[in-house]
C-alpha positions as CSV (number, residue, x, y, z in Angstrom):
1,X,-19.9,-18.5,0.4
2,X,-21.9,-21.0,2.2
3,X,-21.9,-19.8,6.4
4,X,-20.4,-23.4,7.4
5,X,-17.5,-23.5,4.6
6,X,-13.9,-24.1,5.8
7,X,-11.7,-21.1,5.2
8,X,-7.6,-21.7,5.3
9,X,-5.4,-18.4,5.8
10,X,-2.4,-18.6,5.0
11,X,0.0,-16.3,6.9
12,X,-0.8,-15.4,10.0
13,X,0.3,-11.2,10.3
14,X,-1.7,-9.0,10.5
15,X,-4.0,-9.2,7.9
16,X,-4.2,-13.1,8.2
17,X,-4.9,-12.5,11.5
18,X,-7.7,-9.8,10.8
19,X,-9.3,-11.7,7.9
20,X,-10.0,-15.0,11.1
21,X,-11.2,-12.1,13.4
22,X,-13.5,-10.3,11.2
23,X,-15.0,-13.4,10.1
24,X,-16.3,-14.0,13.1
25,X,-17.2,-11.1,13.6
26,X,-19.5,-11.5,10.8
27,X,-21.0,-14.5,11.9
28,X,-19.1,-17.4,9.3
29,X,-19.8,-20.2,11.3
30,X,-17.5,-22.6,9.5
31,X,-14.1,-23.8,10.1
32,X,-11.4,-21.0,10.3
33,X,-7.6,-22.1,10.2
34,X,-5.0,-19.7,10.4
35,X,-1.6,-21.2,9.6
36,X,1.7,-19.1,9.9
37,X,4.9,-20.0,9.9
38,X,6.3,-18.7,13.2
39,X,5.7,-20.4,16.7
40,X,3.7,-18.4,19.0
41,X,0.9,-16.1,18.9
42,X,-0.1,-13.8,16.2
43,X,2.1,-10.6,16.2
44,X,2.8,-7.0,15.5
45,X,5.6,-5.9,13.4
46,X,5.7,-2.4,13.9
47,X,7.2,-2.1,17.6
48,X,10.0,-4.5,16.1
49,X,11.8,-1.7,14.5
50,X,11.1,0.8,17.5
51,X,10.3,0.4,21.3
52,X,10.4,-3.4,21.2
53,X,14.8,-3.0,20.7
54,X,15.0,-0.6,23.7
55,X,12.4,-2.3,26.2
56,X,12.2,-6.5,26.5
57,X,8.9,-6.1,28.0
58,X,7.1,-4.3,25.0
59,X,3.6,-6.3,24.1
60,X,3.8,-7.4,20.5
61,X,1.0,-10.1,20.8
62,X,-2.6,-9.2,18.5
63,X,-4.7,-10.8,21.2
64,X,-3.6,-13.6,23.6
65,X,-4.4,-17.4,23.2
66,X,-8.1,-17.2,24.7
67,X,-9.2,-14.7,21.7
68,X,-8.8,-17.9,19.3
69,X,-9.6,-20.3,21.8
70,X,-13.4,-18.4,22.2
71,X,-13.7,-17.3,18.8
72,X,-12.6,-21.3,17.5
73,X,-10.1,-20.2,15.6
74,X,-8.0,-23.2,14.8
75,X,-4.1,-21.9,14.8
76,X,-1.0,-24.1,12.9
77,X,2.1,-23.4,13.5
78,X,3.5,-24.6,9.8
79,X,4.9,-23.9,6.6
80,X,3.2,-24.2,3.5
81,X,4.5,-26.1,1.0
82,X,2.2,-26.0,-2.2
83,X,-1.0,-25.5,-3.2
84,X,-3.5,-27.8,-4.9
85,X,-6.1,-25.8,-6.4
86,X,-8.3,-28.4,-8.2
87,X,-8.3,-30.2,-5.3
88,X,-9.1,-27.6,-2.8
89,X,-6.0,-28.5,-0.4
90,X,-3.0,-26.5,1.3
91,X,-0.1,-29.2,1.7
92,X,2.1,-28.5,4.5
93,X,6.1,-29.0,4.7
94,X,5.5,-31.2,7.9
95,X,3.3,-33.9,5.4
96,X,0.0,-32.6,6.1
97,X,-2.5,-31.4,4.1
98,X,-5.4,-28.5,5.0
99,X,-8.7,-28.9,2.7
100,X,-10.6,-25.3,1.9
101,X,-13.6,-24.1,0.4
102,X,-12.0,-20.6,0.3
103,X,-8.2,-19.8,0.5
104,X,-6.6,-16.8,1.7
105,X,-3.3,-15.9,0.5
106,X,-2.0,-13.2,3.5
107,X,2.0,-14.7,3.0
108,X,3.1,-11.0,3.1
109,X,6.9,-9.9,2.0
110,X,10.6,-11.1,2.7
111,X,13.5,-8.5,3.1
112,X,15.6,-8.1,-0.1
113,X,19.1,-9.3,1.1
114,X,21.4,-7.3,-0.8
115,X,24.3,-8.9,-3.5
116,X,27.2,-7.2,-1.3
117,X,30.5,-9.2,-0.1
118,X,30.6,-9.9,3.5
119,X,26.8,-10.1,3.7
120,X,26.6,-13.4,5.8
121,X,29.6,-12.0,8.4
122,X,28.5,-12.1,12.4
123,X,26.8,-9.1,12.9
124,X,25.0,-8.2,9.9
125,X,21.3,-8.3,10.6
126,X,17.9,-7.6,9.2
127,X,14.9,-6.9,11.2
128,X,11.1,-8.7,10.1
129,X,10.8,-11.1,12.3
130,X,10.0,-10.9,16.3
131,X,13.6,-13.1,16.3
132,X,15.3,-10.8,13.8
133,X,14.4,-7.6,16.5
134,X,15.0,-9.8,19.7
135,X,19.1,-10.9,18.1
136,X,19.1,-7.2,17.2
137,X,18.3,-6.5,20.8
138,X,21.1,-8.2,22.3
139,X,23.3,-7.1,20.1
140,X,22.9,-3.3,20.7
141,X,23.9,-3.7,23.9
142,X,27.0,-4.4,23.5
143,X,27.8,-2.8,20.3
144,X,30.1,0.7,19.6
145,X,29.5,1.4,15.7
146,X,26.1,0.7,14.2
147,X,25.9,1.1,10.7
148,X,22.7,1.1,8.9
149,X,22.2,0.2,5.1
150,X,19.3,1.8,3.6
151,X,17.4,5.1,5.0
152,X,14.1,4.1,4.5
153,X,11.2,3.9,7.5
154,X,13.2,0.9,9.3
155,X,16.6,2.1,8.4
156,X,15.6,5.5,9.8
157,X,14.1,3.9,13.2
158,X,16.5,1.6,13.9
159,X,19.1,4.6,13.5
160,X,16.7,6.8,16.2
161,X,17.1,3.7,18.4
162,X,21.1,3.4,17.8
163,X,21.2,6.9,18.7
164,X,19.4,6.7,21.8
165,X,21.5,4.0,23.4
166,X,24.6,5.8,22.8
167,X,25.9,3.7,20.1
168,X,27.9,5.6,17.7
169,X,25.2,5.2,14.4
170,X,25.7,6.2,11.1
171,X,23.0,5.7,7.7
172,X,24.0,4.3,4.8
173,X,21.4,5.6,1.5
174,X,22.3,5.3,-2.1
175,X,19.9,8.2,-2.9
176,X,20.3,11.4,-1.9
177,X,18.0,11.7,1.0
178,X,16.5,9.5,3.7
179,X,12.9,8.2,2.9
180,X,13.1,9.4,-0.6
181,X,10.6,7.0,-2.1
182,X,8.2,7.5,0.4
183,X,7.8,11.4,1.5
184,X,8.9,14.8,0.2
185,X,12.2,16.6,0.3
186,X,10.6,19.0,2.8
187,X,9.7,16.1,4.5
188,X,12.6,14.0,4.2
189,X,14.5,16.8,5.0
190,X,13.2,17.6,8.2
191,X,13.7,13.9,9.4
192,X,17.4,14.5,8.3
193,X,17.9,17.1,10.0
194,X,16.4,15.7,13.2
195,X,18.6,12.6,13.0
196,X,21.7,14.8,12.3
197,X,20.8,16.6,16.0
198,X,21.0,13.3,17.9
199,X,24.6,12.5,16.3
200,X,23.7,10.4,13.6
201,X,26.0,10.8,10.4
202,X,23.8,10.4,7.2
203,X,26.1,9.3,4.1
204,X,23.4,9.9,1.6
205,X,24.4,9.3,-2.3
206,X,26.9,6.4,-1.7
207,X,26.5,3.4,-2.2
208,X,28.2,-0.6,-0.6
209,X,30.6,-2.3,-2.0
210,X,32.0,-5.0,0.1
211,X,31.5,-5.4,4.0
212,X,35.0,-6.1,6.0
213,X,35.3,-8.7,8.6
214,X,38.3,-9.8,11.3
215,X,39.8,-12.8,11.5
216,X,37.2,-14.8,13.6
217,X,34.1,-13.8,10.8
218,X,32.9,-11.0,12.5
219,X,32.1,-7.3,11.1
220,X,34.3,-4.9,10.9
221,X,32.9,-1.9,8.8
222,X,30.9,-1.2,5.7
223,X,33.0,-0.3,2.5
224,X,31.8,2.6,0.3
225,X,31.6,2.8,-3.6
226,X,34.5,5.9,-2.7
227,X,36.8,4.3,-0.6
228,X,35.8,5.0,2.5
229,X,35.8,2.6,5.6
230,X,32.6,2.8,8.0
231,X,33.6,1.2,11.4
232,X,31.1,-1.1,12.3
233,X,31.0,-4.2,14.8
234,X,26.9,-4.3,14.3
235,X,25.2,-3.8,10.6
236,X,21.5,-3.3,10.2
237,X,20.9,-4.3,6.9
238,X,17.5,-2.5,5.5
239,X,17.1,-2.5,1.3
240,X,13.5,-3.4,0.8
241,X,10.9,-6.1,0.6
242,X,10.4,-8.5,-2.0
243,X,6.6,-10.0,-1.7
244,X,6.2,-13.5,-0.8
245,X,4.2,-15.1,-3.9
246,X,6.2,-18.1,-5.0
247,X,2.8,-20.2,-3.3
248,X,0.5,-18.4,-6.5
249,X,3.0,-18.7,-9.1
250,X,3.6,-22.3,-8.6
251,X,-0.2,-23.4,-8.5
252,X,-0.6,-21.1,-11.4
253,X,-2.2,-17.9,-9.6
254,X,-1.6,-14.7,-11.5
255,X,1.1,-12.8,-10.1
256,X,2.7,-9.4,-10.9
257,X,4.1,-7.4,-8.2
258,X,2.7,-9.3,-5.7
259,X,-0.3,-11.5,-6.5
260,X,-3.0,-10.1,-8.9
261,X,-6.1,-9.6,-7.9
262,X,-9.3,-7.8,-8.4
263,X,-11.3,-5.0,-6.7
264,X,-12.7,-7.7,-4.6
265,X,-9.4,-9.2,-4.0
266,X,-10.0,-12.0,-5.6
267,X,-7.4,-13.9,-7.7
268,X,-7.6,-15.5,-10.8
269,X,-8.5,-18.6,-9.1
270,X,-12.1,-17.9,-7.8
271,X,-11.9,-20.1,-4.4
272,X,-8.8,-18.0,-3.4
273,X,-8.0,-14.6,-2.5
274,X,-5.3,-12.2,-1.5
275,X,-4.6,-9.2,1.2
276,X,-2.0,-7.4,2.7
277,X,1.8,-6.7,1.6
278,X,1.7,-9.8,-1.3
279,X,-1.4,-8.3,-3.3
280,X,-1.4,-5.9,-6.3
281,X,-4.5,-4.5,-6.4
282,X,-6.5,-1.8,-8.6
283,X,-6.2,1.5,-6.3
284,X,-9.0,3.8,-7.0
285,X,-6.7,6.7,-5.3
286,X,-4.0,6.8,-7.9
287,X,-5.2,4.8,-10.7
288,X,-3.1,2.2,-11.3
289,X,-2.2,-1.2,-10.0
290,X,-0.6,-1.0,-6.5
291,X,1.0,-3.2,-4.0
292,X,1.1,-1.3,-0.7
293,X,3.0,-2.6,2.6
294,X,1.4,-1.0,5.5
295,X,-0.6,-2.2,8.2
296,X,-3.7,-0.2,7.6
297,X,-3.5,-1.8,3.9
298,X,-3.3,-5.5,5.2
299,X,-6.0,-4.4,7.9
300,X,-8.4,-3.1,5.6
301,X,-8.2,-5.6,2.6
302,X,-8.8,-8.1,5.3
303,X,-11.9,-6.3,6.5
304,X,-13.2,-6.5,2.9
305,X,-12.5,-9.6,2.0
306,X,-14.1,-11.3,5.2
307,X,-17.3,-9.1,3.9
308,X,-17.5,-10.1,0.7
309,X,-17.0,-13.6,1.8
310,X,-20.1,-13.3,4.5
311,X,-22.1,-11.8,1.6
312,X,-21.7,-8.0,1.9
313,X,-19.3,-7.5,-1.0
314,X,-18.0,-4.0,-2.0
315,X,-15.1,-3.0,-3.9
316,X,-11.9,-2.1,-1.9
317,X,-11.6,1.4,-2.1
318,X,-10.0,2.7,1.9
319,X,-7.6,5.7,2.0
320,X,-4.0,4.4,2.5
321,X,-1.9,6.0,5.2
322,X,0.9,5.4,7.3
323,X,3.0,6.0,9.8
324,X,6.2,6.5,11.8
325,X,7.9,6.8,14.8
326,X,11.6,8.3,15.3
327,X,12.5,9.8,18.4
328,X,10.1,11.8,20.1
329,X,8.4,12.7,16.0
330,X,5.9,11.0,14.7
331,X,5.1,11.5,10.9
332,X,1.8,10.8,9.5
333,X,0.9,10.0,6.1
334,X,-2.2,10.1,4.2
335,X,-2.8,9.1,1.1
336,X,-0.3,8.3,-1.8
337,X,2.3,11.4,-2.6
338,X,5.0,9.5,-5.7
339,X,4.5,11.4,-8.5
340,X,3.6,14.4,-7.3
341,X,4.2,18.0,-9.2
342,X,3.7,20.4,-6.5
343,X,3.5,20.9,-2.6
344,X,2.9,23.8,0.0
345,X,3.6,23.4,3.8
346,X,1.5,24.5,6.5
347,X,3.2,25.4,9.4
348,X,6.6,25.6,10.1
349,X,8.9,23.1,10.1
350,X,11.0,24.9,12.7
351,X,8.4,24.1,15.3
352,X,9.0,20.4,15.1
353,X,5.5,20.3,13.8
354,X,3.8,20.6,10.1
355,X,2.4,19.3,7.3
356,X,3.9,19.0,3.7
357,X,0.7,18.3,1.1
358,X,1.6,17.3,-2.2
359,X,-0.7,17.9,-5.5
360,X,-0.4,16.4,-8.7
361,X,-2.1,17.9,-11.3
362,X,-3.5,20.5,-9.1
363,X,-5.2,18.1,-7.1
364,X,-4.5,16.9,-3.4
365,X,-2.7,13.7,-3.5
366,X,-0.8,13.2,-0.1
367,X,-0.7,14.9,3.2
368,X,2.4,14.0,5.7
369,X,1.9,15.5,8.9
370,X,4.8,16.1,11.4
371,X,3.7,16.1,14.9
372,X,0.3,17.3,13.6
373,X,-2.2,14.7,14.7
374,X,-5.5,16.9,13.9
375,X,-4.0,17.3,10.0
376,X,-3.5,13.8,10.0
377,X,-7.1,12.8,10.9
378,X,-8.6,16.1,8.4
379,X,-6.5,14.6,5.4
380,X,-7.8,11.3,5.5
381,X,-11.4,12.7,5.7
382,X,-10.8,15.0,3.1
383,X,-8.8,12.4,0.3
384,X,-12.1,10.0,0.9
385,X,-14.2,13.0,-0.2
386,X,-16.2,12.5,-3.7
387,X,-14.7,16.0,-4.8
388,X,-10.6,16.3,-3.7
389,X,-9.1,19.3,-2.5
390,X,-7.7,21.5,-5.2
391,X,-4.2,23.9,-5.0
392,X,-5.7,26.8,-5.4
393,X,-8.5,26.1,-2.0
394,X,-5.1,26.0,-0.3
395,X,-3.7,29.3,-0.9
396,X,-6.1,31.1,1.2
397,X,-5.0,33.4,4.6
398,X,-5.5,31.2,6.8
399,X,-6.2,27.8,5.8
400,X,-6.9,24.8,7.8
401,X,-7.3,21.4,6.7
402,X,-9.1,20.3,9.7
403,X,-12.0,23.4,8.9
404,X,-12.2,22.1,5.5
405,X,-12.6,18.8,6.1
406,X,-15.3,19.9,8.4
407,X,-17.3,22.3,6.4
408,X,-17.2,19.7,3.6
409,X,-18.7,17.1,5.8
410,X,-21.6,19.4,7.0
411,X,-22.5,19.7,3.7
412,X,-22.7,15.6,3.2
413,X,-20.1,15.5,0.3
414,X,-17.8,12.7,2.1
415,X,-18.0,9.0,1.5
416,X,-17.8,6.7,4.1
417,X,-14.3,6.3,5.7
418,X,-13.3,2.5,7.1
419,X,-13.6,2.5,10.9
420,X,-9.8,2.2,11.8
421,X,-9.5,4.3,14.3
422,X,-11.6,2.5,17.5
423,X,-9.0,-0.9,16.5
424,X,-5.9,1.2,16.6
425,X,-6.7,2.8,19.6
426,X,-7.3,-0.6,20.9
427,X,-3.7,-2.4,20.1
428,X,-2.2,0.8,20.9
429,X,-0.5,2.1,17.8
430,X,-1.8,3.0,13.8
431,X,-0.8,2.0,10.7
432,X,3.0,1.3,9.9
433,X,4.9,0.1,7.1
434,X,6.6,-2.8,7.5
């Protein structure tokens, strides 16, 4: 790409955001335009779920309005209508149009909003937006019964929040244990366990069938699939994200889940690309075609996109990992864990802090780290590593990922790792899913 081409990013999260940034960074001179479809500054999502709902004052902003100003970083507060590939424009819902040599699909995901009677009552809420948190917000405050629907990462955080304001709080999870899609049952169940000590009630296995409301339209309690009533004046509704890719499949983009592209993230249209929670991409770390929603994902694609379009290309290839918050626990996670056939813990759980890794196929998958920072920082190391870590290396008296990890890089058998770390101390937090 010529260094005074216009590049257009549509979606302005945090991988939009980081795609503007690190071009400049990398010297593209040409024009840069950021359009999202929220007013104000560029974002975080993460605290949204978390310290954002219990303190006003939290700092959710990326960087304030000098960063662009400098850096001539044009932002648009607009919607995005449709895309015109041939003729290399971005039409906007307001009657505008953007032209681009280079587009960047960053549009992100939408929560699922689930086919349940009552859904649209007064006081049934989802949290993605910075609005979403700050309604959930005021609501807390003056709520008695919070009932969550779904147990996954935001399900699980808004609960730890419920529970710390008092609010009686109880989990709502059609499988059979919180965060099931995402960590281990040794995992999962520790989380459980933890939520259970702060007076949270977990109804795991049951599933929604109507939400009740009063009189004057407002919530009354959640319905189960076996009769029973769950009093609620305030429901936190938390089933998923769908990715946002209806822009690609009307101008014709391939999409599957999310939008297709390469190991360059390219799509199938060679002026526009893709990062961040919309993308399926090829992931070297498990083989198949993935669509990942985490910050350190969008963070990283971005990164290697704004490379390959300053002419450094190289495939996307970054350890995924992610995190979470809930009470005073933070849980780690380092590479990708479904599927696996086999796990060990080290450490014990009864401490408050651990580390569950999962093999599949004898071979080190996923390590989720409880309160165990050092693990956490060894596992990534160690899953970037030419050769993995095999079960049996494990079984050892004794073993420590962290000394592994280190006599494996003194030998010079690691590849290079993405430089996270100095930009999440920085904004204050690491990768989340969102």
């Amino acid at each position: 790409m010529k260094p005074d081409t216009t590049v257009v990013i549509v979606g302005a999260g945090q991988g939009g955001f980081q795609v503007a940034a690190s071009l400049r960074e990398r010297g593209h001179a040409g024009p840069v335009v950021l359009v999202g479809d929220e007013p104000g500054l560029p974002y975080q999502r993460p605290p949204l779920s978390k310290n954002f709902l219990l303190h006003a004052e939290t700092q959710t902003e990326l960087r304030p309005r000098s960063f662009y100003e400098r850096r001539d970083i044009e932002l648009r507060h607009a919607r995005v209508g449709s895309i015109d590939r041939f003729g290399r424009r971005v039409r906007l819902a307001d009657g505008h149009t953007l032209a681009y040599d280079h587009l960047v699909l960053a549009t992100g995901a939408r929560n699922r909003t689930p086919p349940i009677e009552g859904v649209t009552l007064d006081g049934v809420v989802q949290v993605r937006t910075r609005d979403d948190a700050e309604r959930l917000r005021a609501r807390l405050s003056a709520a008695s019964h919070l009932a969550i629907i779904g147990a996954g990462f935001i399900g699980m955080e808004v609960a730890a929040v419920g529970a710390r304001t008092g609010i009686t709080t109880t989990v709502i999870e059609a499988l059979h244990r919180p965060m099931a899609r995402s960590v281990s049952v040794a995992t999962s169940t520790h989380i459980a366990d933890l939520h259970r000590a702060q007076g949270t009630t977990l109804r795991m296995g049951r599933t929604v069938v109507r939400l009740d409301g009063d009189d004057t339209g407002a919530v009354t309690g959640v319905r189960l699939h076996d009769g029973t009533l769950v009093p609620a004046d305030l429901v936190v509704v938390g089933v998923g994200v769908a990715p946002a890719v209806e822009l690609a499949t009307d101008a014709g983009i391939d999409v599957g889940d999310g939008i297709r592209v390469d190991a360059h993230l390219a799509t199938s249209d060679p002026h526009v690309s893709a990062i961040g929670d919309c993308a399926e991409f090829p992931n070297t770390h498990t083989g198949t075609r993935t669509r990942l929603e985490s910050i350190q994902n969008a963070v990283d694609q971005a990164r290697c996109l704004a490379a390959r379009l300053t002419g450094t290309p190289a495939p996307y290839t970054a350890v995924p990992w992610f995190w979470t918050e809930q009470f005073s626990t933070k849980l780690q996670i380092a590479g990708i864990g479904q599927g696996h056939d086999d796990s060990t813990v080290l450490g014990d759980p009864a401490t408050g802090s651990f580390s569950t890794l999962l093999f599949k196929d004898e071979l080190l998958t996923a390590v989720e780290s409880v309160n165990a920072p050092a693990d956490h920082t060894a596992a990534r190391r160690i899953l970037a590593f030419d050769r993995p870590l095999r079960r049996e290396e494990t079984a050892v008296d004794g073993f420590s990922l962290a000394q592994w990890a280190g006599g494996r890089q003194r030998r010079g058998q690691d590849r290079t790792v993405a430089p996270q770390d100095a930009v999440d101390a920085r904004l204050g937090h690491t990768a989340d899913v969102h």
